[in-house]
C-alpha positions in Angstrom: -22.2 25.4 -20.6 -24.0 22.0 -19.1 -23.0 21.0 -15.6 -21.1 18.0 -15.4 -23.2 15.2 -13.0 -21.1 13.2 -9.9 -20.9 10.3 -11.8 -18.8 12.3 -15.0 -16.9 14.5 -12.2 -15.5 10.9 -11.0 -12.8 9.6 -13.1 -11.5 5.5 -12.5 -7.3 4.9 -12.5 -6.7 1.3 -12.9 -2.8 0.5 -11.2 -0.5 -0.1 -13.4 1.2 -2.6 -11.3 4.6 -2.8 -13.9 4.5 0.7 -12.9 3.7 0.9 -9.3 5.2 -0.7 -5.9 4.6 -1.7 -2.4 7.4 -1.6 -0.3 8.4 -2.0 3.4 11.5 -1.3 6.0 11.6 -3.6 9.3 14.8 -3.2 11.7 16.7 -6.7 11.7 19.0 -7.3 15.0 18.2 -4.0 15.9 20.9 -2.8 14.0 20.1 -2.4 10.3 16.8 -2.0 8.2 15.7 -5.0 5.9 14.1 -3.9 3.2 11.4 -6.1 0.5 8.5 -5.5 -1.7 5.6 -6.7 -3.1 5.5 -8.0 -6.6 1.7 -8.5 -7.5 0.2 -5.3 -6.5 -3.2 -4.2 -8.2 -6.3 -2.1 -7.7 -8.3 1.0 -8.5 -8.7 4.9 -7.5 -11.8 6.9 -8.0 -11.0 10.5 -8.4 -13.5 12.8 -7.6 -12.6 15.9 -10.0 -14.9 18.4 -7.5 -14.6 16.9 -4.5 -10.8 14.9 -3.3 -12.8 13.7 -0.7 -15.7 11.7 -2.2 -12.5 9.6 -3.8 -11.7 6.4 -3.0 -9.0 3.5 -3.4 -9.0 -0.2 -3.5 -5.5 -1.6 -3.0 -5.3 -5.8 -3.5 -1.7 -7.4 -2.8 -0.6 -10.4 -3.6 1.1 -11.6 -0.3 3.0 -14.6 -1.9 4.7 -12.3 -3.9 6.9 -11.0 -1.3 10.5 -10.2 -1.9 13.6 -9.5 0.4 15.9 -10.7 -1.9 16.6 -13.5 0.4 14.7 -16.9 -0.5 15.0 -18.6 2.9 13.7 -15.0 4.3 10.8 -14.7 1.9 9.6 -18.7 2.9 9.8 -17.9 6.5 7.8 -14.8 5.6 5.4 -16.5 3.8 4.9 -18.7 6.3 2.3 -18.7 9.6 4.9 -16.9 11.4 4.6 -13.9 9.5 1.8 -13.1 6.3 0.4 -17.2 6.3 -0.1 -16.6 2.9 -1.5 -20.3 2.7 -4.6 -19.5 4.7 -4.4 -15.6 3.9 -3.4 -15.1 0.2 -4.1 -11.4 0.1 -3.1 -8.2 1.7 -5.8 -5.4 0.9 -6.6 -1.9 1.4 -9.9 0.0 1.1 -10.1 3.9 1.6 -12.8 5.1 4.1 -12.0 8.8 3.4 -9.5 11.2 1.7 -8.5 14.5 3.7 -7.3 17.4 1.2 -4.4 19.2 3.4 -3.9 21.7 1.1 -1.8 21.8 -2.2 -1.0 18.1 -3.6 -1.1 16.6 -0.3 -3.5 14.3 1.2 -4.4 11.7 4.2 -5.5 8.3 2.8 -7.4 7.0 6.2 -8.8 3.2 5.6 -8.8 -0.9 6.1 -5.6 -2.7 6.1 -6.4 -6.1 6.4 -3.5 -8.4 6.5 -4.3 -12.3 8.0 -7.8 -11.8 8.4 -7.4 -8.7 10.7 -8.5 -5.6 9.4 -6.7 -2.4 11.4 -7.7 1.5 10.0 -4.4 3.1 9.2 -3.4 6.7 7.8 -1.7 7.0 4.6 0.1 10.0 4.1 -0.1 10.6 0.7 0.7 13.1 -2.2 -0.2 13.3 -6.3 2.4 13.8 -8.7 0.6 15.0 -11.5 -1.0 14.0 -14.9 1.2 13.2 -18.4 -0.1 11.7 -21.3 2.1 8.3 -22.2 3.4 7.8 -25.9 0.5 5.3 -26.9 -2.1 8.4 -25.9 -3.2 6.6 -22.3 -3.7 9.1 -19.4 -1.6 8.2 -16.3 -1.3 9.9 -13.0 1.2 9.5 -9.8 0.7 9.0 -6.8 3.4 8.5 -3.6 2.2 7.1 0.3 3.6 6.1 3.7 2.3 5.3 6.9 3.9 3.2 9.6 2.2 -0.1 11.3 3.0 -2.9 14.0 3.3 -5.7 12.4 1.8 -7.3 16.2 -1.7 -5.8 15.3 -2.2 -7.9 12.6 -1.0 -11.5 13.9 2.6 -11.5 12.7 3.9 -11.7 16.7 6.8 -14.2 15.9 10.3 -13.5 17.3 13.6 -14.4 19.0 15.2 -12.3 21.9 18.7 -11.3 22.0 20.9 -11.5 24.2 22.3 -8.6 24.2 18.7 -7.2 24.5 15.7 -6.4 22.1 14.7 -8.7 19.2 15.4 -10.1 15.5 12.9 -8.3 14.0 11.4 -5.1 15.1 7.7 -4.9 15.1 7.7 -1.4 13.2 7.1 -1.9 10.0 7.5 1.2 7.5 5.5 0.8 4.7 6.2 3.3 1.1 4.0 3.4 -2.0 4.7 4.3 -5.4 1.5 4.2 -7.7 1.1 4.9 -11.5 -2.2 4.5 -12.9 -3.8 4.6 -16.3 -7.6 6.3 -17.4 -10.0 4.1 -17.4 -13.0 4.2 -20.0 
């Protein structure tokens, strides 16, 4: 039996972004979570079959395709207050290194870089298995969170309250949802 080299242990996953999603959870008036998502989401993992931690992922968001369900909200979102998606049209995410934690869990630690700034953050993140799809493509599933301040990256826009706090809290839960098909 040959031995497989790193480059065949190392299998590509192209995001199937009909299949995937980027969402986030921001408190509104302090009292109740707002909730969008990101439309345009694309990008690639590199598994390494030997090795979960010589894999990587490369994550590239379309920040213009933000949705809260709410128009007016998703123009004031895209707008230098918050992503500045005129001068920043992206959102993306590179790995720096994958931690195995044992079982089908792992910690996704890399660059978020949302208006320019680029902040490390820790994904928590777990695989969901491999299936076969009805027209013979391999998939796999993958599922991440982390939490960020929305501050760190620029987006520092609000109004106080008067009862106390702010209109938008600056924690900004973030959940993924990836499928992604074999490549080559």
């Amino acid at each position: 039996m040959a031995l497989q080299t790193q480059a065949e242990q190392r299998t590509t996953w192209q995001i199937d972004a009909a299949h995937s999603v980027v969402e986030f959870a921001v408190k509104h008036l302090m009292l109740a979570t707002a909730k969008g998502r990101f439309a345009s989401v694309n990008g690639t993992v590199v598994a390494d079959e030997a090795d979960r931690a010589r894999s990587t992922v490369e994550v590239t968001i379309d920040a213009a395709s933000i949705d809260t369900r709410s128009e007016q909200r998703d123009g004031h979102l895209r707008s230098p207050d918050f992503l500045d998606v005129e001068r920043y049209p992206t959102i993306t995410f590179r790995s720096r290194r994958v931690e195995p934690l044992g079982g089908d869990r792992l910690r996704v630690a890399g660059d978020l870089t949302v208006r320019d700034v680029t902040r490390e953050v820790v994904l928590d993140a777990a695989f969901h298995g491999r299936a076969k799809d009805p027209w013979g493509n391999e998939r796999v599933g993958f599922s991440a969170q982390t939490t960020i301040d929305r501050r760190d990256f620029g987006a520092t826009w609000n109004v106080p309250l008067a009862a106390g706090g702010v209109l938008v809290g600056n924690e900004v839960k973030i959940g993924i949802e990836v499928e992604a098909v074999r490549q080559g």
